[in-house]
C-alpha positions, 0 to 999 in steps of 0.5 A: 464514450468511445473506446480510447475515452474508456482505456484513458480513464481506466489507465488515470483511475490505475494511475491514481490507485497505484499512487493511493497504495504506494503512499499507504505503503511507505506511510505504513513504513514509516509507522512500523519505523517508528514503533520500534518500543515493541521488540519484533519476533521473526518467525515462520508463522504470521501472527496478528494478535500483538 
């Protein structure tokens, strides 16, 4: 394969991987909209045990 071959994958794969990231972010948007039974506590650390 010839070198503009590779650099026409490599910009479809990041391409697709750009899509595939972007859609599991508004998708987790969209969730985090909707459980909005759970009150949500700002503060400085990250707590993931909730």
């Amino acid at each position: 394969m010839g070198s503009s071959n590779m650099k026409l994958l490599y910009n479809i794969g990041g391409a697709v991987a750009g899509v595939v990231l972007a859609t599991v972010a508004i998708f987790g948007l969209i969730a985090q909209q909707g459980s909005v039974t759970q009150p949500q506590k700002f503060s400085s650390t990250i707590n993931y045990n909730q």
